[in-house]
C-alpha positions in Angstrom: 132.7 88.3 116.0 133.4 92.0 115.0 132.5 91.7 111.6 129.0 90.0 113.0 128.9 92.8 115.9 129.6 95.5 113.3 126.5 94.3 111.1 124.1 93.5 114.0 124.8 97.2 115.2 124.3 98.5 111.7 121.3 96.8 111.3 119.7 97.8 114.5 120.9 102.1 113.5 119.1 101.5 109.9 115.9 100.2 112.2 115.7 103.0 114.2 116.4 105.5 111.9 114.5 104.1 109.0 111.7 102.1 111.5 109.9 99.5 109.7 107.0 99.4 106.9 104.0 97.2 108.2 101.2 95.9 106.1 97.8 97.5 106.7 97.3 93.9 108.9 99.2 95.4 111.3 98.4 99.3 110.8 94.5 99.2 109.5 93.3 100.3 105.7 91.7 99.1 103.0 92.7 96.7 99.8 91.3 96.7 96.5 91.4 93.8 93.9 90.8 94.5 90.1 91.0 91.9 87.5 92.6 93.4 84.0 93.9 92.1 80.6 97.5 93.0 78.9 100.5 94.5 80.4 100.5 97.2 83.3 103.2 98.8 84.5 102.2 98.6 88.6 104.1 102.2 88.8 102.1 103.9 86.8 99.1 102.2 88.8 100.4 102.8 91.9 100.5 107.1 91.0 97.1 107.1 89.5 95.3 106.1 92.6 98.0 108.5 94.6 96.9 111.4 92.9 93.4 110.8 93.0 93.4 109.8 96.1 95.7 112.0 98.3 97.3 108.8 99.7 100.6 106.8 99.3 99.5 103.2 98.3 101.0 100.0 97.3 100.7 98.5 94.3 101.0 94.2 93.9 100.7 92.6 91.2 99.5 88.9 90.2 99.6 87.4 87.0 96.9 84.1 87.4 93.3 84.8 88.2 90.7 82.0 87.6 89.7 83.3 84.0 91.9 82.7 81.5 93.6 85.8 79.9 93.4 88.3 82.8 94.9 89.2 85.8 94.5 90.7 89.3 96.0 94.3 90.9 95.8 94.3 94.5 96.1 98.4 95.7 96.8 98.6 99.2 96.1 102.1 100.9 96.9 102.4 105.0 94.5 104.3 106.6 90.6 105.3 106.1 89.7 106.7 103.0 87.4 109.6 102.9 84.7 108.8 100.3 83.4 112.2 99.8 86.9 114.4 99.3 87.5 112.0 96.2 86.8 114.3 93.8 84.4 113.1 90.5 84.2 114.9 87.0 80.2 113.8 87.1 77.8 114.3 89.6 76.4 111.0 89.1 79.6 109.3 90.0 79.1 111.4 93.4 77.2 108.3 95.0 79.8 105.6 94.0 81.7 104.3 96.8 85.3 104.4 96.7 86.1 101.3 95.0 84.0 102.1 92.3 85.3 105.6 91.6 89.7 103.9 91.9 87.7 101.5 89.1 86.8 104.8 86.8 89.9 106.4 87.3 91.9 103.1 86.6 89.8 102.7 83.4 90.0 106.1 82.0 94.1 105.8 82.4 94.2 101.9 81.2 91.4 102.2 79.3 93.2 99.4 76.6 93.7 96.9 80.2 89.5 96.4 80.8 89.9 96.9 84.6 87.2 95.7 86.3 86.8 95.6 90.5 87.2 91.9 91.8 87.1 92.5 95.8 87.9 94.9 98.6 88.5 94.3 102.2 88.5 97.0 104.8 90.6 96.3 108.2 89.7 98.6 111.1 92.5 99.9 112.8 91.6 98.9 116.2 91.2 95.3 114.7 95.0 95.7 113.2 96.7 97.1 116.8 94.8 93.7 118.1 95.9 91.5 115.6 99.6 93.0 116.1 99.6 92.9 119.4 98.3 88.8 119.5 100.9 88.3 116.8 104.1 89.6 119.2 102.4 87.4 121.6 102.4 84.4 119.5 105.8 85.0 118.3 107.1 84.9 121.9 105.2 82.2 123.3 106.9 80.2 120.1 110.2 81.1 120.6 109.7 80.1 124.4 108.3 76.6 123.4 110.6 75.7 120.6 114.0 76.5 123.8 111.4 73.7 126.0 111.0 71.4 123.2 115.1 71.4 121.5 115.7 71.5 125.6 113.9 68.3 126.5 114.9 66.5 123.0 118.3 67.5 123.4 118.9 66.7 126.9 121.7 64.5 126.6 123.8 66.9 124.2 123.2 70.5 125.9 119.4 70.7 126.9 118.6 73.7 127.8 121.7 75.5 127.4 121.8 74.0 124.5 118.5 75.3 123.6 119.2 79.1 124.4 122.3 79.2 122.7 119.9 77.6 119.3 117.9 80.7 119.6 120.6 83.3 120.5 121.9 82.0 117.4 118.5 82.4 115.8 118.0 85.5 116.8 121.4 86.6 115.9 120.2 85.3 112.2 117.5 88.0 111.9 119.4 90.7 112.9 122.1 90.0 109.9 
């Protein structure tokens, strides 16, 4: 019980010191997919767009894409993007939208890789508070459900304290 205390309480200081690192689902930004060929080291991906951008961003990598011999780079960036700060060394590329100058910088670095831009999705932040917001919802409406359900189909073992103990010890799980 101390040991499990000790870490629970751990746990919880590390959460509220260090808080917690939602996708841009839950926050609102904008994800990029490009398709490439070879090896690329995400890290070096991952500063490019940085410094170009002004922005941190996340860098995930796949390695199967429909066509054979190339793969997919998703760059994840939280927030909106400000399309005309991006800076351009030509003022042709002054037009592109944002996508399309990542895809110039990312080909001038990786020139070797043929990066090419697959998809992009944009996710409004007030569409991401919403979507967090019905997810906490869901999550508690589960957890209040599943106590009913083991409660009722455990009746003659427990029920329902039988139930609540389940999810204390579920909850108990996630905090370790």
């Amino acid at each position: 019980l101390i040991v499990s205390l000790s870490l629970i309480v751990a746990g919880l200081i590390c959460f509220a010191v260090m808080g917690v690192e939602v996708d841009i689902n839950f926050k609102g930004g904008s994800r990029f997919t490009y398709t490439y060929t070879g090896d690329i080291d995400t890290d070096k991906v991952a500063d490019a767009v940085s410094d170009y951008i002004g922005e941190t961003v996340n860098v995930t990598q796949s390695t199967s894409a429909l066509d054979a011999g190339s793969s997919k780079i998703v760059i994840s960036v939280a927030g909106v993007i400000d399309n005309e700060k991006l800076k351009v060394d030509d003022e042709k590329d002054q037009g592109l939208g944002v996508h399309e100058k990542i895809e110039k910088v990312l080909q001038d670095k990786f020139s070797k890789n043929k990066i090419a831009f697959a998809e992009s999705n944009v996710i409004q932040a007030t569409i991401a508070q919403g979507f967090y917001t019905k997810s906490i919802v869901a999550l508690v409406l589960a957890a209040i459900l599943v106590v009913i359900y083991v409660g009722i189909r455990f009746r003659k073992i427990g029920g329902f304290s039988a139930a609540a103990f389940a999810w204390v010890a579920l909850i108990h799980d996630v905090l370790i």
